[in-house]
Each structure stands twice: as structure tokens, then as C-alpha cells.
C-alpha positions as a Markdown table, in Angstrom:
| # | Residue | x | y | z |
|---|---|---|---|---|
| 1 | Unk | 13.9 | 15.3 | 9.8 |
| 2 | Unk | 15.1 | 13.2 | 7.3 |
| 3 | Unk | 16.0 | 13.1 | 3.5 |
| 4 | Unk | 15.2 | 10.0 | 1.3 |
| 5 | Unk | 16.4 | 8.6 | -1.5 |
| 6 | Unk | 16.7 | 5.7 | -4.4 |
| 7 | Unk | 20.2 | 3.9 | -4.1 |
| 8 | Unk | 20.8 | 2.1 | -7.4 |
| 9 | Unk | 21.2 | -1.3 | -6.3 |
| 10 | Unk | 23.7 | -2.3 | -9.6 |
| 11 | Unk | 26.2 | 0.5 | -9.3 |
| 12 | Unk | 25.7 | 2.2 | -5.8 |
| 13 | Unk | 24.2 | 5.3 | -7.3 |
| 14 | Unk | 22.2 | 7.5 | -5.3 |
| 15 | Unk | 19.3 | 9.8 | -6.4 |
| 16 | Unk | 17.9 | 12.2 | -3.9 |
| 17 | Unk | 14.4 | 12.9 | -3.6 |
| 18 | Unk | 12.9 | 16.0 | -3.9 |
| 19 | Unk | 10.1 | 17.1 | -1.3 |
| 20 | Unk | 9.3 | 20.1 | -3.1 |
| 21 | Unk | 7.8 | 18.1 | -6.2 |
| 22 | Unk | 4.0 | 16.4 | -5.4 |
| 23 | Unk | 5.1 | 13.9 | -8.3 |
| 24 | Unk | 8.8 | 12.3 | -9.3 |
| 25 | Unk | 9.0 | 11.4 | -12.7 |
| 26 | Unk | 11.0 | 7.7 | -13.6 |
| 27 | Unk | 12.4 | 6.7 | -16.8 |
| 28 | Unk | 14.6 | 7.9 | -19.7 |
| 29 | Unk | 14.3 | 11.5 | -21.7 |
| 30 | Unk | 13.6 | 12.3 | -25.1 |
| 31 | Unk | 12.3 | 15.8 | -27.1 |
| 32 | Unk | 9.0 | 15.4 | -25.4 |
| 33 | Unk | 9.7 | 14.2 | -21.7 |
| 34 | Unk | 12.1 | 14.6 | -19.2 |
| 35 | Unk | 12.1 | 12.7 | -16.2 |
| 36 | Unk | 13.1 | 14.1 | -12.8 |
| 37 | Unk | 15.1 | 11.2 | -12.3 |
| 38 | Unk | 16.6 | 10.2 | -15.5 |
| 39 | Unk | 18.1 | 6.4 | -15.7 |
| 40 | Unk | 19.7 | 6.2 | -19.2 |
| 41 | Unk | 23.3 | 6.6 | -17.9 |
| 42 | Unk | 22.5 | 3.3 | -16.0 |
| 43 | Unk | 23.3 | 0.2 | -16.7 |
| 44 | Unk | 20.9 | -2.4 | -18.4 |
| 45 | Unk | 17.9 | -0.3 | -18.9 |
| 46 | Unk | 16.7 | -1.3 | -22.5 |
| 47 | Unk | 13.7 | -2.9 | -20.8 |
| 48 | Unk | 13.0 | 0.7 | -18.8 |
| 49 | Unk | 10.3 | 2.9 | -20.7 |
| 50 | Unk | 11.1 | 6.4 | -21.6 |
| 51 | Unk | 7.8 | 7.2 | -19.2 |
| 52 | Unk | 8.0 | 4.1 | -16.3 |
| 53 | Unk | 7.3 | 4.6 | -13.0 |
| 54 | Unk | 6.2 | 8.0 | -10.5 |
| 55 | Unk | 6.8 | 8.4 | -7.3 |
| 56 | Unk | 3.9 | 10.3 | -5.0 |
| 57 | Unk | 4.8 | 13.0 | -1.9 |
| 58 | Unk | 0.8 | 12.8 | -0.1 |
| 59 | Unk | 1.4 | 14.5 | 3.2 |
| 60 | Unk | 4.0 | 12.7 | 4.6 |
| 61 | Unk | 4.0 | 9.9 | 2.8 |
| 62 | Unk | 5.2 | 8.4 | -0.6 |
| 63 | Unk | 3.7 | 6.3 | -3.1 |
| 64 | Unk | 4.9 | 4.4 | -6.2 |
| 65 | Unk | 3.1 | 3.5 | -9.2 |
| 66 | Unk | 3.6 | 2.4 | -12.5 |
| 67 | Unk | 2.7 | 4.5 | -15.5 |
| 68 | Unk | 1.6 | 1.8 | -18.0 |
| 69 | Unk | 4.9 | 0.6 | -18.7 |
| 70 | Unk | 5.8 | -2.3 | -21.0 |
| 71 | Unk | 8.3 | -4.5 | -18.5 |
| 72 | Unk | 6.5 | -3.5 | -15.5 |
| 73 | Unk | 7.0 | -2.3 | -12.0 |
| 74 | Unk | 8.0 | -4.6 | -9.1 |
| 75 | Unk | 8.0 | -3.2 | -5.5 |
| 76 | Unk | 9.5 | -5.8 | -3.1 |
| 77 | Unk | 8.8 | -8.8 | -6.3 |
| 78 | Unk | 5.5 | -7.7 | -6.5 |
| 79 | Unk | 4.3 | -6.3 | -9.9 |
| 80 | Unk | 2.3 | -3.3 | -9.6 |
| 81 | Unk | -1.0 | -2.8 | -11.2 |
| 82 | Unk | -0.8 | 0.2 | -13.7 |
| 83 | Unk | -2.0 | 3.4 | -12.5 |
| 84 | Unk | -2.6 | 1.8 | -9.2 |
| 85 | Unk | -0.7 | 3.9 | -6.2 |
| 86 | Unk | 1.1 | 2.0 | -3.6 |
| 87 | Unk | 2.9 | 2.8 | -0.4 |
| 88 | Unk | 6.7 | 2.9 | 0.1 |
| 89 | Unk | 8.1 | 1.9 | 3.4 |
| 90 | Unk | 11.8 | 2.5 | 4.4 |
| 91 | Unk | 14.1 | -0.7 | 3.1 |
| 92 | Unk | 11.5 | -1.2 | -0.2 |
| 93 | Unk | 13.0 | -2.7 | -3.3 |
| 94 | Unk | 12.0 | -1.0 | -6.6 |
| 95 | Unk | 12.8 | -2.5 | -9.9 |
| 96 | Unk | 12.4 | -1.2 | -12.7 |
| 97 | Unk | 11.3 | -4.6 | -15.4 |
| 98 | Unk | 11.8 | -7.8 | -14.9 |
| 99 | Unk | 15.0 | -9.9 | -14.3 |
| 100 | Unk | 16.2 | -7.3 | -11.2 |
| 101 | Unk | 18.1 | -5.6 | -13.8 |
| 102 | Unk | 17.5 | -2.3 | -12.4 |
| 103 | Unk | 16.6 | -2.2 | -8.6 |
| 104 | Unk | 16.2 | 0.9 | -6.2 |
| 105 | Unk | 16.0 | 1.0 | -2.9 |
| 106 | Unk | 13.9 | 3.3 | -1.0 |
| 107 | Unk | 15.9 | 4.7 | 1.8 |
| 108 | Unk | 17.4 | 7.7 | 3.7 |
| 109 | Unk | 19.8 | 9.5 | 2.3 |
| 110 | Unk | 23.4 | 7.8 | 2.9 |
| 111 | Unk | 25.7 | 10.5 | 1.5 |
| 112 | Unk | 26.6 | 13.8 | 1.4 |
| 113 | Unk | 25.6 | 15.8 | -2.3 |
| 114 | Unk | 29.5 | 16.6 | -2.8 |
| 115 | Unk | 30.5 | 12.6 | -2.8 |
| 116 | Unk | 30.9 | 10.9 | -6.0 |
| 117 | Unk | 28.1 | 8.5 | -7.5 |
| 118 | Unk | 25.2 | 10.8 | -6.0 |
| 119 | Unk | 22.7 | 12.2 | -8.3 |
| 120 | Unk | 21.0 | 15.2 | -6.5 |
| 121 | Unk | 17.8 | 16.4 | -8.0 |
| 122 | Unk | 16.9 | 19.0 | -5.5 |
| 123 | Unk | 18.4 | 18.9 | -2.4 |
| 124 | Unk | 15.8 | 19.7 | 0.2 |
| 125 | Unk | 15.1 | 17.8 | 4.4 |
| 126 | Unk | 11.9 | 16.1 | 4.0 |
| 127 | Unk | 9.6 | 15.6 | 6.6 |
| 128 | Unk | 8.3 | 13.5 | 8.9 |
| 129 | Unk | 8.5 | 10.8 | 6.1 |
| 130 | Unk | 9.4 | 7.6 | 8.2 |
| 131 | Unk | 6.9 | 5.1 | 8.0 |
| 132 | Unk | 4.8 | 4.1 | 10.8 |
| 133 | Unk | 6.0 | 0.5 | 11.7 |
| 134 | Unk | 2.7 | -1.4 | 13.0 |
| 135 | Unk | 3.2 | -3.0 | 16.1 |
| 136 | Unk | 1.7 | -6.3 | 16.7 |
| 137 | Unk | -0.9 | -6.1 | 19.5 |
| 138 | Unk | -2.5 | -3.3 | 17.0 |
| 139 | Unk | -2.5 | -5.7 | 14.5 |
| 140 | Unk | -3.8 | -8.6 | 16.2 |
| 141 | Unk | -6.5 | -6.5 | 17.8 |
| 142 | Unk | -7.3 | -5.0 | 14.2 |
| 143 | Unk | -7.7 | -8.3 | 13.3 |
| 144 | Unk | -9.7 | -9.6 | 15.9 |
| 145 | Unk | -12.2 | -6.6 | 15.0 |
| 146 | Unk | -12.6 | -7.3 | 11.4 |
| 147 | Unk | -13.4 | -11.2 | 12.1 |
| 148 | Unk | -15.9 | -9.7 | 14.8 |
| 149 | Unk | -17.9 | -7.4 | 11.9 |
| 150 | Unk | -17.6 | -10.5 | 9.4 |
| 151 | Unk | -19.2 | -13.3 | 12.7 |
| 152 | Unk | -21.8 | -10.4 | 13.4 |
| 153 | Unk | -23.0 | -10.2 | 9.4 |
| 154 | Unk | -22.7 | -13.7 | 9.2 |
| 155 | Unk | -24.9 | -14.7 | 12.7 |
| 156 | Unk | -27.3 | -11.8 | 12.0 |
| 157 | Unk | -28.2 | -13.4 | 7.9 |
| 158 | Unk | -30.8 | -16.1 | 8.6 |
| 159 | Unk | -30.6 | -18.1 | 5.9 |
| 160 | Unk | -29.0 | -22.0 | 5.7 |
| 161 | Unk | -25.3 | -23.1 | 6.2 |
| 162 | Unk | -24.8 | -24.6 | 3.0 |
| 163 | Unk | -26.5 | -20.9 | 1.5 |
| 164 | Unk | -24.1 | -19.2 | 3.8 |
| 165 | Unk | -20.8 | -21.3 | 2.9 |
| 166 | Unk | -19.8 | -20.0 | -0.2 |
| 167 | Unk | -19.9 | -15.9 | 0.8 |
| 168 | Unk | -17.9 | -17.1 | 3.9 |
| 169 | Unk | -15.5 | -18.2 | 2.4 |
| 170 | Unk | -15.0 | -15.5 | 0.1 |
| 171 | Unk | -15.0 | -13.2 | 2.8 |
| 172 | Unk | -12.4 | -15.2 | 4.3 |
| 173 | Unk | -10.3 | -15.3 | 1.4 |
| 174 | Unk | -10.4 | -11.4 | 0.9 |
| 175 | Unk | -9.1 | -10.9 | 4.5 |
| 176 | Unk | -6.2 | -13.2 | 3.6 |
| 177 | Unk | -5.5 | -11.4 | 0.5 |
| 178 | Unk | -5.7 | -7.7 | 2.8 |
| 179 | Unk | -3.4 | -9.2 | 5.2 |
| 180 | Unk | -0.8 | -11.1 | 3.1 |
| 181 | Unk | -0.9 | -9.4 | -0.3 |
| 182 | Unk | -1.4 | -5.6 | 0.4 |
| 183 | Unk | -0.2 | -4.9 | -3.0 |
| 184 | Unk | -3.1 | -6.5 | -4.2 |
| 185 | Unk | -5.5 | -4.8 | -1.6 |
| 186 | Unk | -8.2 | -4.4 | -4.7 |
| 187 | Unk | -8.9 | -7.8 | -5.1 |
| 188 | Unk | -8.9 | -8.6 | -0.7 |
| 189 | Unk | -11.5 | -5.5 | -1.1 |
| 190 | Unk | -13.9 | -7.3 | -3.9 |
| 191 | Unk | -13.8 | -11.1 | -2.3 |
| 192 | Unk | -15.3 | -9.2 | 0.7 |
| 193 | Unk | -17.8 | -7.5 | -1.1 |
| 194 | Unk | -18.5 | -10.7 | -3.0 |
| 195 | Unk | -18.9 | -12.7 | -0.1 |
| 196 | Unk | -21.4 | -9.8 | 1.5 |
| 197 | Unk | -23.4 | -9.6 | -1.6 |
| 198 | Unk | -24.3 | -13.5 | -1.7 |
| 199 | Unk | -24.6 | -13.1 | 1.6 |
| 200 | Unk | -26.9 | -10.8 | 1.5 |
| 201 | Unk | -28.6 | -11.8 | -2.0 |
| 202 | Unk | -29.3 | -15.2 | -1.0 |
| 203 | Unk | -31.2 | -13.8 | 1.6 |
| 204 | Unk | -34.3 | -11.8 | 2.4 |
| 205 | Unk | -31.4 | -9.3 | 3.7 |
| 206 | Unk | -34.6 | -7.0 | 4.8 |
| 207 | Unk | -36.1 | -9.4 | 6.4 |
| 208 | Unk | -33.6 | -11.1 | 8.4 |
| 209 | Unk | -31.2 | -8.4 | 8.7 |
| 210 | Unk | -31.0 | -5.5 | 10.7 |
| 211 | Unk | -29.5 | -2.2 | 10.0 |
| 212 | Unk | -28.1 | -2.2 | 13.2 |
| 213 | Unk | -26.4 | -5.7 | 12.7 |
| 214 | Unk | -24.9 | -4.1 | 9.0 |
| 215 | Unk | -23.9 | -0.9 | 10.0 |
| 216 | Unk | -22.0 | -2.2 | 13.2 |
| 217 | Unk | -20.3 | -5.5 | 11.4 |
| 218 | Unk | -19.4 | -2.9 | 8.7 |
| 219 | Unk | -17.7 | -0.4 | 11.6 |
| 220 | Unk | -16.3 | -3.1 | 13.1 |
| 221 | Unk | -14.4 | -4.2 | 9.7 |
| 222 | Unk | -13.1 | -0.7 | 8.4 |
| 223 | Unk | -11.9 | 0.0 | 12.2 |
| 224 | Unk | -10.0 | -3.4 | 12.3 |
| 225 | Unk | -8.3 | -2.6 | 8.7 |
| 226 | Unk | -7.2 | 0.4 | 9.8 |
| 227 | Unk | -6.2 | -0.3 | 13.0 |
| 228 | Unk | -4.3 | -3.4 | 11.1 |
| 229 | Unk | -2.6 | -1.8 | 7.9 |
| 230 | Unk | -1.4 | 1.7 | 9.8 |
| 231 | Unk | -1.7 | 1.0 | 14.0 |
| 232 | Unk | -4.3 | 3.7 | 14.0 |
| 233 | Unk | -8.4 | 4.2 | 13.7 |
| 234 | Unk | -8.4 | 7.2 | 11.9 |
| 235 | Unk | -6.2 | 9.8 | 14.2 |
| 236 | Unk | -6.0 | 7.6 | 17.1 |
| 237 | Unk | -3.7 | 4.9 | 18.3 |
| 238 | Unk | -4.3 | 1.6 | 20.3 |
| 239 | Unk | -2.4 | 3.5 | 23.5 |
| 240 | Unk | -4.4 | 6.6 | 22.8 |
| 241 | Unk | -7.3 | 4.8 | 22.7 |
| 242 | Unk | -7.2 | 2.9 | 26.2 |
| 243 | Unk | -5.8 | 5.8 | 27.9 |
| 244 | Unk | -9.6 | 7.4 | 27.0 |
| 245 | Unk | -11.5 | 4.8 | 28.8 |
| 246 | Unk | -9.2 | 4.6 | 31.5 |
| 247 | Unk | -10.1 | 8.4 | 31.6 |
């Protein structure tokens, strides 16, 4: 069981997280709001909104996302899309604007509540919340499947190379974006559906496409993504997984 917290990069203060609350509220309080974890004794926060960032408890697992805030949200240098809800792994840097004025780091809790520069909210054990660290034969395998679903759609679209060029390559480029950029897992998600639909459009799909060829080159995909991005398909695991067939 383990307790998390944000460790204030700029002045080693630490603010516990609460496991009891579904949402953590970021930013600085006036009459109207008051945030569950309240940064206006911190250092350098002119550019933090009075309402900036939350923090998401789903199952087991956190999630950040900026509220529509006017400096922005940067998780590991990466600013978040308002509204959008992304996951935070052990060792992620937060911060809070631009110009790493005010950085976080998402970690376990380092100290005990009666220390000084610790900023308990709610002192609770949360758990199961460690991350699941992808090992790399899952992710090579993942990735192996969702090139399989894309070479299936692709073989089974009968229609000319220089037709099929320009939705390959927009598939392509959304599996890059998945695999490199999940923060910006959105876009990877329409390049793919681009590159299906002109795929598929320049075609006559019911012609020279099976249903069959679709609906496995489409389970073949999301299996490989998942597999890739969290080491499982659905519930089960790569190991899990051989040790049915060898059964």
C-alpha cells in the first residue's frame, strides 16, 4: 500500500494526496473557490489560475488535466489539452505555466505528516496506485499486432498503389504519434481514422472488402494498443496469455 504525493520542486514542499476525494482541486482560493491543494503560499505563482489544474482518483489510477487555464499545464514538457484527462505515472513532472516556475512531482509520499514543509490534506494509505511499468516484449508484440491489422486492411482494399499511398501513410503517422506522443493520443487516433477512411473511400470498400478482413484488422489494432500502452489485452497479460495455450 502506498501514499502519493506532489513534492514542490522549488521549495521541497510536500502535499499529500487524498484517496478519499474522486477529484483534487489545483490552484489559488478566493470567496468562491477553494482548492484542495492551495499554492498561493508558494513561490512564483502569478502565472497559476485561481482554478488550474485537477487531479483524477479512477480505480486505481490518477489522472491530471487542465481546467482551461490561461498559462497552461505541462506534464513531463508537454502541454496538456484543456479538459483532456491524462495519466500520471510515478516520477511525472507537473508544472504549473510555463517557464518551470512551479513544478510538482508525482511521487510516494517521502515524509512523515509531523515533519516540517509537508502540507497534508487528508492523510489517508492509497491503494494499489503504482503504475504498471510495460515491459518490452509486450510492447513489441503490441506493436507487431497493430502493424498486422493496418497490412491486413491495407492487402484486403483493392484499389491502386498510388490510391493507397496517401491513407498509408497517415496511418503510419498516427501509430507514431500513439507510440511517441501519448499525450497527444487524439490526434495518433484521427491520422488512423483518416488514413482508414481514404482507404476505404477511395474504394468500392463493399466490393473489395470483406467484413471479415475489417473486423479482424480492426481487433488486431485495438489488441496491439492495449497490449502496447498498459502490457495487457483487456484483463489479461502477455504471461497470462501463453500460459492459456500452453494449457
Amino acid at each position: 500500500m502506498l501514499s502519493l504525493e506532489l513534492f514542490h520542486v522549488q521549495t521541497n514542499t510536500h502535499f499529500e494526496l487524498p484517496p478519499n476525494l474522486g477529484v483534487i482541486r489545483i490552484g489559488k482560493p478566493n470567496d468562491q473557490i477553494a482548492p484542495d491543494i492551495n499554492v498561493s503560499e508558494l513561490p512564483d505563482v502569478e502565472a497559476v489560475s485561481r482554478f488550474h489544474a485537477e487531479i483524477f482518483l479512477e480505480g486505481s489510477t490518477y489522472h491530471l488535466a487542465d481546467v482551461g487555464s490561461s498559462n497552461g499545464t505541462f506534464l513531463n514538457n508537454i502541454r496538456l489539452e484543456p479538459r483532456n484527462r491524462y495519466p500520471l505515472n510515478l516520477g511525472d513532472r507537473i508544472d504549473l505555466g510555463q517557464e518551470s516556475k512551479v513544478t510538482f512531482i508525482f511521487q510516494p509520499k517521502q515524509h512523515d505528516p509531523s515533519t516540517p514543509n509537508v502540507t497534508v490534506i487528508q492523510p489517508e494509505i492509497v491503494q494499489n496506485s503504482k503504475q504498471r511499468r510495460v515491459d518490452r516484449s509486450s510492447k513489441l508484440v503490441g506493436l507487431v499486432l497493430m502493424v498486422a491489422g493496418i497490412v491486413i486492411l491495407i492487402g484486403n482494399t483493392q484499389v491502386g498503389l498510388f490510391v493507397r499511398i496517401p491513407g498509408v501513410l497517415l496511418c503510419i503517422a498516427g501509430v507514431v504519434v500513439l507510440i511517441s506522443r501519448p499525450a497527444y493520443r487524439n490526434l495518433g487516433w484521427i491520422l488512423i481514422g483518416l488514413g482508414i477512411t481514404i482507404m476505404l473511400f477511395t474504394a468500392n470498400v463493399f466490393a473489395s472488402v470483406s467484413l471479415l478482413a475489417v473486423l479482424a484488422s480492426s481487433a488486431l489494432f485495438i489488441a496491439g494498443y492495449q497490449l502496447f500502452i498498459s502490457g495487457k489485452i483487456w484483463d489479461y497479460s502477455l504471461r497470462s496469455i501463453k500460459g492459456i495455450f500452453k494449457n
